[in-house]
N, C-alpha and C positions, 0 to 999 in steps of 0.2 A: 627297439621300442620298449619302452619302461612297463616293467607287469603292473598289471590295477591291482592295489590290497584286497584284501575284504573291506567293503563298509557296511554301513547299514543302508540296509533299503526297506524298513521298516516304514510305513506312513507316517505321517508327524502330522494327524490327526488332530482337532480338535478334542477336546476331552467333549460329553454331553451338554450341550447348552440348554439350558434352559430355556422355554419362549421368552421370558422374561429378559435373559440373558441376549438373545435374538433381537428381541424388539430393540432395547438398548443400544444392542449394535449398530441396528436400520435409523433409527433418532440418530445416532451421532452421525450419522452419514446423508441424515436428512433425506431417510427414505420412509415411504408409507408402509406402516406394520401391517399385512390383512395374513389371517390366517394363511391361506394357500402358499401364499409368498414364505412364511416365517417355514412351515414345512417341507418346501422345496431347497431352501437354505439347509436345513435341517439334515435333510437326505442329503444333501451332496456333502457337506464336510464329515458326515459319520462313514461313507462309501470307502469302501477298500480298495475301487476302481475308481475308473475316472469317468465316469459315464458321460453317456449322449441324454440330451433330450429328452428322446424318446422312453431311456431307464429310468430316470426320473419321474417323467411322467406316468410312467405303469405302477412309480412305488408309491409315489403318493395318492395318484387315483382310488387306490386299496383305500384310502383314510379318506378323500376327499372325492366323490363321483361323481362332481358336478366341475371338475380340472377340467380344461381344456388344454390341448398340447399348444394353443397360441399364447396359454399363461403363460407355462413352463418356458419357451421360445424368450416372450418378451419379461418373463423375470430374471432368465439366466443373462439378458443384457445387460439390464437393471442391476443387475449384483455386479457383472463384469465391469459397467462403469463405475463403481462405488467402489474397487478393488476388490473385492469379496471373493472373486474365483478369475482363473485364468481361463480360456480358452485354448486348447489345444488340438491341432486340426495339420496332423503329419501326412494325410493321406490326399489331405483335400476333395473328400470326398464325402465325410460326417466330421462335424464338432466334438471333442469330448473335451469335461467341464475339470476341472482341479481345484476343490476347494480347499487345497492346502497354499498359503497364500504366504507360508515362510520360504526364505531361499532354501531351494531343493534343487536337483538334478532329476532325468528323468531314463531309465535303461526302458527299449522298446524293441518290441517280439515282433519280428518281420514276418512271422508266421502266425501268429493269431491276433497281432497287432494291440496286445495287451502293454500299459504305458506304467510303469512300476517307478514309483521314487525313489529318489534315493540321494540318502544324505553324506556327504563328505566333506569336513573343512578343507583339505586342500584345494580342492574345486571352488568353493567357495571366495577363493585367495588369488585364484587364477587373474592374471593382470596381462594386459598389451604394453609393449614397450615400444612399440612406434607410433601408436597414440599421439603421443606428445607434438611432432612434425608435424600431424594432418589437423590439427587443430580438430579432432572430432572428442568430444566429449562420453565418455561411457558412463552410464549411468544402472549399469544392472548387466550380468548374462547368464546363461544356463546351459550346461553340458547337457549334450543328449548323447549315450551309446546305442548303436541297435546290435542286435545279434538274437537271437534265439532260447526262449524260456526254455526252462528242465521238460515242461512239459512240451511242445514242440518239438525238443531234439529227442526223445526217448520214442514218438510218433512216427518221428522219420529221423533216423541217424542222420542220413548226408547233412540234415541241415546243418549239422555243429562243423562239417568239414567246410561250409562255405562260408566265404569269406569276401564282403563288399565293401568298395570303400565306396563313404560320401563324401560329399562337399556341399559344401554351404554355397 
């Protein structure tokens, strides 16, 4: 098995948008600007994680206390369908939201089930070569590794000796 390099797994983060800059975005996507909405936007592309729902909802209710978690619900659709965030839901069990909406990879913590980015052009490059024969067209993919964060393995050693394989 080929070693993984170092890459980055840095967030590739939005820089601060402006509401302005926000509203802008929702008009060309031909979405309604209301405050709530631009601020729940807001939170999730500045987020270091990839929150649920629910984290959203707790951040911006701070600013806004009249949020209801059916906003947050039916706005993180709304952005989903307009491509603004992905949904990511490995547990099938809670949703969490990714508003990094450039091609990334994602490494995920089987033990705290924390979802970290992370960027690599070679991944990015990765191609099917029997493609061709099944007539299916690719249009997008994204590596996932899982294994266990520094903080995990340092909690409980064993976890760094264990070793699972998936399958899609």
């Amino acid at each position: 098995m080929k070693a993984i390099r170092k890459v980055s797994t840095l967030k590739t983060r939005t820089a601060r948008l402006s509401p302005e800059e926000i509203g802008r975005t929702f008009r060309e996507r031909g979405l309604k600007v209301t405050p709530q909405r631009t601020a729940i936007y807001q939170t999730l592309i500045e987020s270091p994680v990839h929150p649920t729902a629910d984290h959203l909802y707790t951040q911006v209710k701070r600013v806004y206390p009249m949020l209801s978690l059916n906003t947050v619900y039916h706005t993180l659709g709304v952005l989903r369908n307009a491509g603004l965030t992905h949904e990511v839901n490995y547990w099938h069990d809670r949703s969490q939201f990714d508003g990094n909406i450039n091609p990334h990879h994602h490494l995920i913590c089987l033990g705290c089930r924390m979802i970290q980015d992370l960027t690599d052009a070679s991944l990015d490059r990765l191609t099917v070569s029997s493609v061709r024969r099944t007539g299916f067209e690719v249009t997008g993919h994204q590596v996932e590794f899982y294994g266990y964060c520094t903080r995990c393995r340092r909690r409980n050693p064993a976890a760094k000796r264990k070793r699972k394989e998936w399958s899609v």
